[in-house]
PDB file of N, CA, C and O in Angstrom, chain B, residues numbered from 101:
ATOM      1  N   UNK B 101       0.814  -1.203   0.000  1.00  0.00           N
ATOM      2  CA  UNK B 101       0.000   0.000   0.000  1.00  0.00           C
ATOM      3  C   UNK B 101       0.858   1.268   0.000  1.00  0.00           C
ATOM      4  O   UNK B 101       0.465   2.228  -0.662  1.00  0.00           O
ATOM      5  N   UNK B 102       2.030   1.345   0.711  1.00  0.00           N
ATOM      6  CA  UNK B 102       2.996   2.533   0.287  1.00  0.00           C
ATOM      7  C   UNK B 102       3.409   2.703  -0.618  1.00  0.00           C
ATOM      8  O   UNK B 102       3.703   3.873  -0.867  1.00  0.00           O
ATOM      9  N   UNK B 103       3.642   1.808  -1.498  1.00  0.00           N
ATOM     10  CA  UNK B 103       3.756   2.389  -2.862  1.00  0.00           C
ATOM     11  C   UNK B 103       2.826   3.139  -4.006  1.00  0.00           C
ATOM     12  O   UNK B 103       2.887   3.460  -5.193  1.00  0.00           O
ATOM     13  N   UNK B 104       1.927   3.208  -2.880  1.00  0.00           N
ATOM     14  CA  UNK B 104       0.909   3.869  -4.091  1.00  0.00           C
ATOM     15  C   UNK B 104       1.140   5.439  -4.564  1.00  0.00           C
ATOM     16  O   UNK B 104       0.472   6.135  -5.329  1.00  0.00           O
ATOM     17  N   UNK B 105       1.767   5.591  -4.175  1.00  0.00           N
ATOM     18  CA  UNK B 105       2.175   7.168  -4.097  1.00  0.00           C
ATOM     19  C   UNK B 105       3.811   7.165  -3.848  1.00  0.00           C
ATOM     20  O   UNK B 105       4.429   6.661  -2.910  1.00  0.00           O
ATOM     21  N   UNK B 106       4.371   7.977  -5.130  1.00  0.00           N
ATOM     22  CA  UNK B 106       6.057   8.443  -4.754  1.00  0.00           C
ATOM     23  C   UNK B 106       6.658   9.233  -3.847  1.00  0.00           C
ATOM     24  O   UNK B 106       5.923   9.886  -3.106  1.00  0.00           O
ATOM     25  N   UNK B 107       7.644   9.311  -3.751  1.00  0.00           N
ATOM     26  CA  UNK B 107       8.253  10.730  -3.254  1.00  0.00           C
ATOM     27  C   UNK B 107       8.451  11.739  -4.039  1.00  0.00           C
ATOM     28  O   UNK B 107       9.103  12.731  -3.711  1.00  0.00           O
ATOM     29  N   UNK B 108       7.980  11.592  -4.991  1.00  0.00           N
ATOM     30  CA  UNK B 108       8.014  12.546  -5.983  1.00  0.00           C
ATOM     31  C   UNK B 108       6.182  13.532  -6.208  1.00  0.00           C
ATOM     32  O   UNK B 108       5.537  14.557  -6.426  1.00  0.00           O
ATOM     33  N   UNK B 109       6.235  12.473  -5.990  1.00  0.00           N
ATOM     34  CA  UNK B 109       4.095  12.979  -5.791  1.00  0.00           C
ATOM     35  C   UNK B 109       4.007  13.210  -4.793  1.00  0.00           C
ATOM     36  O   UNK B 109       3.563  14.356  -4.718  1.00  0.00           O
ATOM     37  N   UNK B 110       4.197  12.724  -3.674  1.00  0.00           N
ATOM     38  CA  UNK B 110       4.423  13.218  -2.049  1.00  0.00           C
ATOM     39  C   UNK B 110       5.015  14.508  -1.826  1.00  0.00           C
ATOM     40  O   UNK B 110       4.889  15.222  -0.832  1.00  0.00           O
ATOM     41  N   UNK B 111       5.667  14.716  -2.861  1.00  0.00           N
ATOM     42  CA  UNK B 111       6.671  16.503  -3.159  1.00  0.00           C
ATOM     43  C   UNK B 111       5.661  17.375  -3.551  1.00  0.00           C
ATOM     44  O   UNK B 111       5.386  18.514  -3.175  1.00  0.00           O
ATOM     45  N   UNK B 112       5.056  16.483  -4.544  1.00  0.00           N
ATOM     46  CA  UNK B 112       4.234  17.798  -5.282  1.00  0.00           C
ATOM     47  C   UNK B 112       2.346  18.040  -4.577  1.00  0.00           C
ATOM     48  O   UNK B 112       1.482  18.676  -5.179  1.00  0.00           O
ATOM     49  N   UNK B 113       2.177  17.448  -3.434  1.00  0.00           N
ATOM     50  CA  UNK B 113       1.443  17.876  -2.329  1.00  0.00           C
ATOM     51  C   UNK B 113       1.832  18.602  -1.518  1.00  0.00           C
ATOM     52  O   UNK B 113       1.103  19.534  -1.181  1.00  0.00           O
ATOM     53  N   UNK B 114       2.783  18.477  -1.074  1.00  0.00           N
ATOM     54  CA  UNK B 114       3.644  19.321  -0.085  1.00  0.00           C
ATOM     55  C   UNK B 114       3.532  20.296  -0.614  1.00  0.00           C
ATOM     56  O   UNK B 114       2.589  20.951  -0.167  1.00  0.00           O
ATOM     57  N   UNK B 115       4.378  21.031  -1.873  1.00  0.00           N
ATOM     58  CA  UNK B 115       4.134  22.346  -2.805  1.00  0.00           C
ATOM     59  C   UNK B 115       2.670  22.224  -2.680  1.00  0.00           C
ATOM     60  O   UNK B 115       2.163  22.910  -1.792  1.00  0.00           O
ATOM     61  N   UNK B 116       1.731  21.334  -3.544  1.00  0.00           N
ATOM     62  CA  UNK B 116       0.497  22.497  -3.550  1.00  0.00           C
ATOM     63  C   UNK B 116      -0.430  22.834  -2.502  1.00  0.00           C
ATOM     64  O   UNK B 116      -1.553  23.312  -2.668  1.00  0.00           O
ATOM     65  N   UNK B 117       0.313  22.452  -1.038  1.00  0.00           N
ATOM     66  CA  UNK B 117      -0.499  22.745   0.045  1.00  0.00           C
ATOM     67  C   UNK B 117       0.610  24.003   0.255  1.00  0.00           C
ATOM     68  O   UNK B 117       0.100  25.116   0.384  1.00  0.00           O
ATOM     69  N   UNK B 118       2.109  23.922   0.302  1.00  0.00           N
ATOM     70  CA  UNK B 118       2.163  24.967   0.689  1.00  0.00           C
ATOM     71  C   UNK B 118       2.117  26.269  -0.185  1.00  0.00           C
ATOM     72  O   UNK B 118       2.405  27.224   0.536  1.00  0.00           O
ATOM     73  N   UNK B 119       1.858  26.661  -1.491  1.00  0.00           N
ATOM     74  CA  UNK B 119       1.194  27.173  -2.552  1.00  0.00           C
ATOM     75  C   UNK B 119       0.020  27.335  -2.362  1.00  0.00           C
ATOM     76  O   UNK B 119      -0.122  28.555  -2.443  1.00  0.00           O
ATOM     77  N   UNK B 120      -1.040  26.841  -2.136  1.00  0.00           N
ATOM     78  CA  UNK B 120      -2.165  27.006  -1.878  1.00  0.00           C
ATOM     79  C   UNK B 120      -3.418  26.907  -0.138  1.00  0.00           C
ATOM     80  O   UNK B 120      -4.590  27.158   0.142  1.00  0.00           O
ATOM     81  N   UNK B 121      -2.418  26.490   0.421  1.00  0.00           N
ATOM     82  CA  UNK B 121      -2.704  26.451   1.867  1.00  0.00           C
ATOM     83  C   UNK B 121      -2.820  27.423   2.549  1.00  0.00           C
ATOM     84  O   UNK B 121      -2.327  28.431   2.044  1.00  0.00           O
ATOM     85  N   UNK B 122      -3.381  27.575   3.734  1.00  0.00           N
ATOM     86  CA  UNK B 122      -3.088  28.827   4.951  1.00  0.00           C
ATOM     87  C   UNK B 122      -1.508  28.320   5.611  1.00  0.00           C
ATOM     88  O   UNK B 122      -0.939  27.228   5.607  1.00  0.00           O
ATOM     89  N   UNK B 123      -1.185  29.468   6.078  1.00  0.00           N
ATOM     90  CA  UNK B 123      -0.157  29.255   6.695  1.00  0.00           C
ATOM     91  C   UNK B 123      -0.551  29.377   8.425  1.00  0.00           C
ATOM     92  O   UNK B 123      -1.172  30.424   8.610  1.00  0.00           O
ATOM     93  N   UNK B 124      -0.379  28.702   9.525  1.00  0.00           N
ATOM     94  CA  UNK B 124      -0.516  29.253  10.694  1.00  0.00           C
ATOM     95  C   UNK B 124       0.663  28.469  11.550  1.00  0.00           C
ATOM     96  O   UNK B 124       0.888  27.273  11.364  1.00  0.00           O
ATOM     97  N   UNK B 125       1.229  29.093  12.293  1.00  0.00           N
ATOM     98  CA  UNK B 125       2.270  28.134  13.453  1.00  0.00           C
ATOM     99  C   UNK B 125       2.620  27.470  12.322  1.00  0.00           C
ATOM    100  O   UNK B 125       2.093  26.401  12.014  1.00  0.00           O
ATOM    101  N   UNK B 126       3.533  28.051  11.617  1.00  0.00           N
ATOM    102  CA  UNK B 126       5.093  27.384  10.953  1.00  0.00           C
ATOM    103  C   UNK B 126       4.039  26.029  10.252  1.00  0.00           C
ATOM    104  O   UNK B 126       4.774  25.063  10.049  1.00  0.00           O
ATOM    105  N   UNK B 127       2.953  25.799   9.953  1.00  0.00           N
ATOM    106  CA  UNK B 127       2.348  25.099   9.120  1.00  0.00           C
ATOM    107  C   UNK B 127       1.191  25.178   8.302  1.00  0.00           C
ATOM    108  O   UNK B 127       0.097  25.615   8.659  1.00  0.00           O
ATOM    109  N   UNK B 128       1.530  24.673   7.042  1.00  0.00           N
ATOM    110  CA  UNK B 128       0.737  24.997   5.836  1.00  0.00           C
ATOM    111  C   UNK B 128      -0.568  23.808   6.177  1.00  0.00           C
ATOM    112  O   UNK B 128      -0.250  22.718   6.651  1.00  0.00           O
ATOM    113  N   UNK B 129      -2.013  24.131   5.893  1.00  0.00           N
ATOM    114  CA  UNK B 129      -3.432  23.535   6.054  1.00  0.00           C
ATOM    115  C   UNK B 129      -4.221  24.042   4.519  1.00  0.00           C
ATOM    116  O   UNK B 129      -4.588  25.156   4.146  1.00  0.00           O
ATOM    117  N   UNK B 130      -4.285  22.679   3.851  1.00  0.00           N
ATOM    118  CA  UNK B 130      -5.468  22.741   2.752  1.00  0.00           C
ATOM    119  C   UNK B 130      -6.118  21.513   3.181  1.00  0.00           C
ATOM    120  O   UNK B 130      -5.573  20.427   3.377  1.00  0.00           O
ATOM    121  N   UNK B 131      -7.394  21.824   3.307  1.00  0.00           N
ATOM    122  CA  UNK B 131      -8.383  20.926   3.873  1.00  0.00           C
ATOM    123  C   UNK B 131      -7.776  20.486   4.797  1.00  0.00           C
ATOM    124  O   UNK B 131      -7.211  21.281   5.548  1.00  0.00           O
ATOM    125  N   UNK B 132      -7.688  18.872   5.072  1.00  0.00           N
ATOM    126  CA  UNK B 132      -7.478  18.201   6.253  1.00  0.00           C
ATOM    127  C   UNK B 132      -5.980  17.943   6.329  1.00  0.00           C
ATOM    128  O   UNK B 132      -5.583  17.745   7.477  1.00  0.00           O
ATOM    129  N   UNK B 133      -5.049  17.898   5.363  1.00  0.00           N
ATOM    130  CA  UNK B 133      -4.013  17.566   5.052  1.00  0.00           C
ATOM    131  C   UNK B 133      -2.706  18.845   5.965  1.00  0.00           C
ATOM    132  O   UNK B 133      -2.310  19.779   5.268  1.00  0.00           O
ATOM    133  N   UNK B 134      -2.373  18.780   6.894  1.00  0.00           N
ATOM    134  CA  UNK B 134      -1.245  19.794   6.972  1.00  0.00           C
ATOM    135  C   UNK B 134       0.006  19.590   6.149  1.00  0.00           C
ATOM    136  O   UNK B 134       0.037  18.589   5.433  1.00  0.00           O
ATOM    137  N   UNK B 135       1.269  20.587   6.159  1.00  0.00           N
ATOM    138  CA  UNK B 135       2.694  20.364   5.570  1.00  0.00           C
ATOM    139  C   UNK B 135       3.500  21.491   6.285  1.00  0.00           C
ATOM    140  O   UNK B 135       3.291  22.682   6.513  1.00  0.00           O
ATOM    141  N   UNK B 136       4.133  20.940   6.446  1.00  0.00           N
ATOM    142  CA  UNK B 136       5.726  21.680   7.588  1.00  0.00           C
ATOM    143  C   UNK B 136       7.205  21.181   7.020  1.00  0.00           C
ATOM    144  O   UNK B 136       7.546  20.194   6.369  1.00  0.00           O
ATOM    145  N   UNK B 137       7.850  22.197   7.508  1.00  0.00           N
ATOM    146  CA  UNK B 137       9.292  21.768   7.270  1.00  0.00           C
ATOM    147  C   UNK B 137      10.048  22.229   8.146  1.00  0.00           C
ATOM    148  O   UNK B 137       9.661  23.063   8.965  1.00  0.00           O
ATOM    149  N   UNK B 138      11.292  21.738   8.108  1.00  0.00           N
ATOM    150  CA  UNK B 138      12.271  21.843   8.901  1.00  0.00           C
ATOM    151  C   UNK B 138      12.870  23.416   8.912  1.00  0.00           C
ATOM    152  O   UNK B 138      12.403  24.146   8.038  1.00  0.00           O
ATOM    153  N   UNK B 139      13.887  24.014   9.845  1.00  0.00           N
ATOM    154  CA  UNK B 139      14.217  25.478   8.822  1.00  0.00           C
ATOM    155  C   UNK B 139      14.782  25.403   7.846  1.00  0.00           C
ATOM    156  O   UNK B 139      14.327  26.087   6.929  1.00  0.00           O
ATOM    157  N   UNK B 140      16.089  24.515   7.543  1.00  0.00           N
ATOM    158  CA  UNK B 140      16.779  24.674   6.197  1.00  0.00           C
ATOM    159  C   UNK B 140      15.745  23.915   5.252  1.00  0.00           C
ATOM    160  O   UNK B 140      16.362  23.814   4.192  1.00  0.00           O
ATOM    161  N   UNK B 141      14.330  23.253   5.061  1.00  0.00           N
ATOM    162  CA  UNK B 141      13.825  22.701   4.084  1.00  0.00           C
ATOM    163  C   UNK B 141      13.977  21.093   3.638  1.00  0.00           C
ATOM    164  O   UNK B 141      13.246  20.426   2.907  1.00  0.00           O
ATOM    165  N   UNK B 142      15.450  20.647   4.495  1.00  0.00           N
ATOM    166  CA  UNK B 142      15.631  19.862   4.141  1.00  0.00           C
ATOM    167  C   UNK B 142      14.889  18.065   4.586  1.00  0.00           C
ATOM    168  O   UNK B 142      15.342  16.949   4.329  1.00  0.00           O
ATOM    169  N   UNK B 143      13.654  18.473   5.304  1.00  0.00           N
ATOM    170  CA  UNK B 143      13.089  17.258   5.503  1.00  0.00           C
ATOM    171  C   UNK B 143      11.491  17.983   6.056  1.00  0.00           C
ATOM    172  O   UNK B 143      11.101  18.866   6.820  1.00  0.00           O
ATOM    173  N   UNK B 144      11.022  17.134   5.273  1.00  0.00           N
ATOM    174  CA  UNK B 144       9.400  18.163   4.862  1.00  0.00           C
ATOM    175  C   UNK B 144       8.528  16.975   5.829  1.00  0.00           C
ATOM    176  O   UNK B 144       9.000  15.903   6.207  1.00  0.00           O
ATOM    177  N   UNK B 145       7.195  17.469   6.094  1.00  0.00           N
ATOM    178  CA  UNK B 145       6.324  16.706   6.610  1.00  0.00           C
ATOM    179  C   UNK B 145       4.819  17.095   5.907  1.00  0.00           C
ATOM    180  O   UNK B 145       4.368  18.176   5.527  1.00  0.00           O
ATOM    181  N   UNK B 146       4.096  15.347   5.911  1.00  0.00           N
ATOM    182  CA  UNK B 146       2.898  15.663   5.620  1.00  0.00           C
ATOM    183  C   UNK B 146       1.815  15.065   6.594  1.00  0.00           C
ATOM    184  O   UNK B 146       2.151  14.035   7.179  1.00  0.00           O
ATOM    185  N   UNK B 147       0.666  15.529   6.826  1.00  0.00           N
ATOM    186  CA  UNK B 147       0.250  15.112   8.038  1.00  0.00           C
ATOM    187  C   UNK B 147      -1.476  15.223   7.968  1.00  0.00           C
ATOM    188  O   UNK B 147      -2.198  16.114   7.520  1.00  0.00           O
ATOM    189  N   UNK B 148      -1.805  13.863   8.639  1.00  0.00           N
ATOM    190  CA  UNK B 148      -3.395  13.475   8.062  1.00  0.00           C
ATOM    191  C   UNK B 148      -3.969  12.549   9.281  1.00  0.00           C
ATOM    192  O   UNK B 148      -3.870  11.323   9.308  1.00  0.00           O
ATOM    193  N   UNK B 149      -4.657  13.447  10.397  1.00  0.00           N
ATOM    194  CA  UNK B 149      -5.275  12.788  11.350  1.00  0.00           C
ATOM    195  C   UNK B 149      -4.037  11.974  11.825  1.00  0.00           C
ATOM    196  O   UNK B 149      -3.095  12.690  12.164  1.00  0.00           O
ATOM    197  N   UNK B 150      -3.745  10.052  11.965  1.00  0.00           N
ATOM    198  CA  UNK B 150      -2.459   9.811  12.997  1.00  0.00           C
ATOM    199  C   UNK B 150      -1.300   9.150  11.769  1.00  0.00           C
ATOM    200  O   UNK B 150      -0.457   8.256  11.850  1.00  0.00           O
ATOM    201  N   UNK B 151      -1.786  10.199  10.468  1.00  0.00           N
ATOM    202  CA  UNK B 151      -0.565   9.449   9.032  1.00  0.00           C
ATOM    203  C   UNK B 151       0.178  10.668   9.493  1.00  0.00           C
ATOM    204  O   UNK B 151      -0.267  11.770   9.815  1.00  0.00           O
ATOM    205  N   UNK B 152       1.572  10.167   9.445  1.00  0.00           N
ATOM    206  CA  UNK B 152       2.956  11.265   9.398  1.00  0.00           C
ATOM    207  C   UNK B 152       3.475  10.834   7.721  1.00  0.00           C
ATOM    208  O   UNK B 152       3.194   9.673   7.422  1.00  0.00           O
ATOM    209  N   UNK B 153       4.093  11.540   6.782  1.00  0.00           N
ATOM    210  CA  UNK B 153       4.723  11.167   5.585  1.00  0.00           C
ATOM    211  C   UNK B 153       5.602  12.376   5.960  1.00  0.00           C
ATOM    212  O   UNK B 153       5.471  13.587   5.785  1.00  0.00           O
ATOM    213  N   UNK B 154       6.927  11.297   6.775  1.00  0.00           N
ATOM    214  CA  UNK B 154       8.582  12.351   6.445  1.00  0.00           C
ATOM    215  C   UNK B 154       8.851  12.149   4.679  1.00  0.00           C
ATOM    216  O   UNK B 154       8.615  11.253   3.868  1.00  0.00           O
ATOM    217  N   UNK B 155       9.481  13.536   4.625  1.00  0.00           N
ATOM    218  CA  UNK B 155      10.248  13.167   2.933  1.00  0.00           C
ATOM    219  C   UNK B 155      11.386  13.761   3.701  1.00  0.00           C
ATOM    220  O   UNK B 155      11.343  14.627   4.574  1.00  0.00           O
ATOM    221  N   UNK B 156      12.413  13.123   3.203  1.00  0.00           N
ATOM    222  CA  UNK B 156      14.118  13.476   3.696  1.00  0.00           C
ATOM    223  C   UNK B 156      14.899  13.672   2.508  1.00  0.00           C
ATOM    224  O   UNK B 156      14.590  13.219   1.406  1.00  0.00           O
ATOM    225  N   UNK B 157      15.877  14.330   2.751  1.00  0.00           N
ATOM    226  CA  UNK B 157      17.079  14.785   1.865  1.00  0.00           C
ATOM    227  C   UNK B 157      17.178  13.696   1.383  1.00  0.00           C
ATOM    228  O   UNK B 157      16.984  12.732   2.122  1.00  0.00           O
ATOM    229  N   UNK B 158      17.517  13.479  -0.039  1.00  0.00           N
ATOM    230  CA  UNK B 158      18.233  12.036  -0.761  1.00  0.00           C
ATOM    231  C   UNK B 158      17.046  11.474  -1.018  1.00  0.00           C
ATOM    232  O   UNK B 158      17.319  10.274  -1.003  1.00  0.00           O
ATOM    233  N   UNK B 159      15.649  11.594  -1.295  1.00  0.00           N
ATOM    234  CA  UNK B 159      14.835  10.645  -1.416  1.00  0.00           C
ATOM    235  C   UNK B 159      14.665   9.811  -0.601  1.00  0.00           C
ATOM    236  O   UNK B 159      14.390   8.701  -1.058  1.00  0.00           O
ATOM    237  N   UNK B 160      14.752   9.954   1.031  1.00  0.00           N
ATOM    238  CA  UNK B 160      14.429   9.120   1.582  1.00  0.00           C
ATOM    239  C   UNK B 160      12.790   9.240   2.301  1.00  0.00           C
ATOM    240  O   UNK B 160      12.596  10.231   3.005  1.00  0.00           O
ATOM    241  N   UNK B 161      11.605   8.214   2.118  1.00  0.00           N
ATOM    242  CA  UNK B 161      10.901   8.572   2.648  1.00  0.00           C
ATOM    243  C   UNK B 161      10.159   7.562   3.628  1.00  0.00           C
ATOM    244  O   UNK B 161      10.220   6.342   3.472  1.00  0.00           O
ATOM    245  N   UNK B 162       9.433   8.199   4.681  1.00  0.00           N
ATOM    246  CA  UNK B 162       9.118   7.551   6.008  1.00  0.00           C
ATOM    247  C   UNK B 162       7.534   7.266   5.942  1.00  0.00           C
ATOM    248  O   UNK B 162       7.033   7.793   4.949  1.00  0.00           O
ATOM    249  N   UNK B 163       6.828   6.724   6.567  1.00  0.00           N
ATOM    250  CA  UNK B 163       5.187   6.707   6.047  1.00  0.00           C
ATOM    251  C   UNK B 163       5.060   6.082   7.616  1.00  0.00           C
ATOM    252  O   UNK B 163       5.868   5.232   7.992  1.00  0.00           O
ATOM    253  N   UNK B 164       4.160   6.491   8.352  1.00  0.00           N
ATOM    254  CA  UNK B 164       3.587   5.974   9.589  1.00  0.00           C
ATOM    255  C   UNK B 164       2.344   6.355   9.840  1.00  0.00           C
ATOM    256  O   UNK B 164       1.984   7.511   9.616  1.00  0.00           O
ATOM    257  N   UNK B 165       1.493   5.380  10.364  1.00  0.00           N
ATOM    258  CA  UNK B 165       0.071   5.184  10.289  1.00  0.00           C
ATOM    259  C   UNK B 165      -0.233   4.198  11.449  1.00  0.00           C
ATOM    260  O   UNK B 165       0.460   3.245  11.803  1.00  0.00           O
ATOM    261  N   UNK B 166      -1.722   4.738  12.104  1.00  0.00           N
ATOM    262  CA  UNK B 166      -2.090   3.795  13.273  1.00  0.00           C
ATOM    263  C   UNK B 166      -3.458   2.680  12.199  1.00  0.00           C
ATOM    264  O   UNK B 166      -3.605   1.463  12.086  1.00  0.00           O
ATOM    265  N   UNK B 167      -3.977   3.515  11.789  1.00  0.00           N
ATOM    266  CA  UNK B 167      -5.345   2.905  10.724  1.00  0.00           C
ATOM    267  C   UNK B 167      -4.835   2.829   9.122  1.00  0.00           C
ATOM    268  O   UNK B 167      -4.317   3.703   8.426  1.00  0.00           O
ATOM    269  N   UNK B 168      -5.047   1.994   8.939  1.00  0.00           N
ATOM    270  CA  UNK B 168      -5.284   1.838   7.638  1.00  0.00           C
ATOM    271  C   UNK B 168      -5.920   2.935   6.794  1.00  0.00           C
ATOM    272  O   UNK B 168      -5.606   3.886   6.078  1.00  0.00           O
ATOM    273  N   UNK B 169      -6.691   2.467   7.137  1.00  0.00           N
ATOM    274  CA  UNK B 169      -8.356   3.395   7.068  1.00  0.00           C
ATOM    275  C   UNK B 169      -8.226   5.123   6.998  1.00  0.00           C
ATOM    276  O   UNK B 169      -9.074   5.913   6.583  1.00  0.00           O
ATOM    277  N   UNK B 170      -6.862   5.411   7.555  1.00  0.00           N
ATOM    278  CA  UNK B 170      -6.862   6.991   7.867  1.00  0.00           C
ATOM    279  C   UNK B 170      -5.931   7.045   6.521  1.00  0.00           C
ATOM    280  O   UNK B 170      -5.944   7.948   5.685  1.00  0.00           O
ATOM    281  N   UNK B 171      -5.150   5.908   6.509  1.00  0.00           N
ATOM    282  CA  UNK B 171      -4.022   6.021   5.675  1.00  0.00           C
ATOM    283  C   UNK B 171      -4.916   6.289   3.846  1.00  0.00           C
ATOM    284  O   UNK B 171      -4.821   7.050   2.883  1.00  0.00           O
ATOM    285  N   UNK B 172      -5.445   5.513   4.134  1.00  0.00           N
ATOM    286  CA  UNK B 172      -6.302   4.884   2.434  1.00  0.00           C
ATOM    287  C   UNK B 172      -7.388   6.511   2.366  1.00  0.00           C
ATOM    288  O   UNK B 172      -7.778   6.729   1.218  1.00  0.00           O
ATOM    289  N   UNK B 173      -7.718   7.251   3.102  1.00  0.00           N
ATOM    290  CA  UNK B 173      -8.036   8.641   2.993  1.00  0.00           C
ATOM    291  C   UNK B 173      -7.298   9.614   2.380  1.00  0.00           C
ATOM    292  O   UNK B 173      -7.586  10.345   1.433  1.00  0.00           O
ATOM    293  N   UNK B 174      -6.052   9.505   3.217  1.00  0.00           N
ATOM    294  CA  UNK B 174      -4.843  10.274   3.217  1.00  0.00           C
ATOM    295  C   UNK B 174      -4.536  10.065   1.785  1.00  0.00           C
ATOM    296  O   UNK B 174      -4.713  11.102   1.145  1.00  0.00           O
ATOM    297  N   UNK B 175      -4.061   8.880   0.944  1.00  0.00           N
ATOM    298  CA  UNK B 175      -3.849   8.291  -0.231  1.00  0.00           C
ATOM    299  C   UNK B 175      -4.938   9.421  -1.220  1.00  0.00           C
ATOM    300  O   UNK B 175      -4.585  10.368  -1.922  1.00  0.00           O
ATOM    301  N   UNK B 176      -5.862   9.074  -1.044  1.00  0.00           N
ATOM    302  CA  UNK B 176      -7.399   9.621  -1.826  1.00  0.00           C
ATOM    303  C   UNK B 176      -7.028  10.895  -1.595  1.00  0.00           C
ATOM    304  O   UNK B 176      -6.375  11.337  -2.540  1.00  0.00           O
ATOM    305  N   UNK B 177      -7.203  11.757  -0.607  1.00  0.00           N
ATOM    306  CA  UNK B 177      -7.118  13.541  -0.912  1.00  0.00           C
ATOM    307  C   UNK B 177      -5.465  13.317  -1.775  1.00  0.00           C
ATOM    308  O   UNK B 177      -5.677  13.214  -2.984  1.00  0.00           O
ATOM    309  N   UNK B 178      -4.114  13.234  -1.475  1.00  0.00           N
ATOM    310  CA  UNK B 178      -3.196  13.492  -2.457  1.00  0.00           C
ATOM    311  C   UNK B 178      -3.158  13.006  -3.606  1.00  0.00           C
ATOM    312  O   UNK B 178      -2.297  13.302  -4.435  1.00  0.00           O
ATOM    313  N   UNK B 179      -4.574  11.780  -3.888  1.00  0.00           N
ATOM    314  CA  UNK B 179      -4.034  12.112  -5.310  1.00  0.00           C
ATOM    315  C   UNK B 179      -5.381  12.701  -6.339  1.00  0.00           C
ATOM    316  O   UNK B 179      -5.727  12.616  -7.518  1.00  0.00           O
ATOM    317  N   UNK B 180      -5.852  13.323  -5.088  1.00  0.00           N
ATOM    318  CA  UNK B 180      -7.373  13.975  -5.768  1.00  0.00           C
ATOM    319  C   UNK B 180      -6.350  16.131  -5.669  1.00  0.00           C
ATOM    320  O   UNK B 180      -6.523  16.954  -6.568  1.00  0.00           O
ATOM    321  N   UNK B 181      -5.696  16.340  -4.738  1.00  0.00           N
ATOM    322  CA  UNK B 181      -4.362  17.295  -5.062  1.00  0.00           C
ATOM    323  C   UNK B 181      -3.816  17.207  -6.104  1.00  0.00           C
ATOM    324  O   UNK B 181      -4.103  17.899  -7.081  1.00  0.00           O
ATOM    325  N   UNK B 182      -3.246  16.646  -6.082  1.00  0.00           N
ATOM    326  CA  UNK B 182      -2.064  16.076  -7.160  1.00  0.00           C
ATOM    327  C   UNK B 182      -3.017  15.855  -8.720  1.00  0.00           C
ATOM    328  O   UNK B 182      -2.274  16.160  -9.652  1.00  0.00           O
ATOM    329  N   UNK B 183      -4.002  15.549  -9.078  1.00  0.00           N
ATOM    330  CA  UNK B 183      -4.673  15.040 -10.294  1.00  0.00           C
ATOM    331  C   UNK B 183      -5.122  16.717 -10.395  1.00  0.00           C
ATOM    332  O   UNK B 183      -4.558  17.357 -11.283  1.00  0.00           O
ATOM    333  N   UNK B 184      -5.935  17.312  -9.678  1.00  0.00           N
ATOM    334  CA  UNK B 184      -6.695  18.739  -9.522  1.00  0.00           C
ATOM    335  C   UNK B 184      -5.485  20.009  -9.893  1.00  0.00           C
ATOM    336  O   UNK B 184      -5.763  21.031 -10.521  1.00  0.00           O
ATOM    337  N   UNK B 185      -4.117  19.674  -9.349  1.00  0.00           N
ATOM    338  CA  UNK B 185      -3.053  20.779  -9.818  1.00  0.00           C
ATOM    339  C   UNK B 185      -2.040  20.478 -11.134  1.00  0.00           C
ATOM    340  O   UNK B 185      -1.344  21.271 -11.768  1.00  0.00           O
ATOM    341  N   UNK B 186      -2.238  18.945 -11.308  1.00  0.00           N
ATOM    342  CA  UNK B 186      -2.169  18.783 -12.741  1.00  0.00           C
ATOM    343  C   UNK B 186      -2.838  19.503 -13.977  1.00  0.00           C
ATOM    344  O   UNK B 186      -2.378  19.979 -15.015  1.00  0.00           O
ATOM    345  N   UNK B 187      -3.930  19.408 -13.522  1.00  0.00           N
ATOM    346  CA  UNK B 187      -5.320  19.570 -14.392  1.00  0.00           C
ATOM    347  C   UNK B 187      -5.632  20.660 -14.982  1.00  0.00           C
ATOM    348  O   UNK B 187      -6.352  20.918 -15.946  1.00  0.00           O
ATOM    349  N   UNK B 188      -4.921  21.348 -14.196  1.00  0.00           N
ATOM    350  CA  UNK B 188      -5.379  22.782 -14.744  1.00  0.00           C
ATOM    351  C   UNK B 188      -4.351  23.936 -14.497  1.00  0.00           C
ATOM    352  O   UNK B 188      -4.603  25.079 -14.878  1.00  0.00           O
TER     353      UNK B 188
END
């Protein structure tokens, strides 16, 4: 199930939340989805009810989840993001 989504598509949520998000307390909010980063940038976070998605320097990426169920949501809004900032 983690592979359903890259680190490369996992990037380009991150941008269009923080592009299109509110900003409050050092974190970007479009809909339910938050995104934060580190100060130098170099290890981003995405965040969905109890899903964490670290992206790290070098392509390394982390995925942690208590539900499935929150996870397979989480999946659905980024790539309903990701298809919607393609699109147009």
């Amino acid at each position: 199930m983690n592979n359903r989504l890259t680190i490369r598509e996992f990037l380009k949520v991150f941008d269009c939340i923080r592009t299109n998000g509110d900003k409050q307390d050092h974190k970007y909010h479009l809909g339910e989805i938050n995104a934060w980063h580190d100060y130098d940038g170099y290890t981003c976070w995405l965040g969905y009810k109890d899903v964490t998605v670290t992206l790290m320097f070098h392509s390394s990426l982390k995925i942690e989840y208590d539900k499935a169920s929150n996870y397979s949501d989480f999946i659905q809004q980024c790539l309903s993001l990701t298809h919607n900032n393609t699109s147009s």
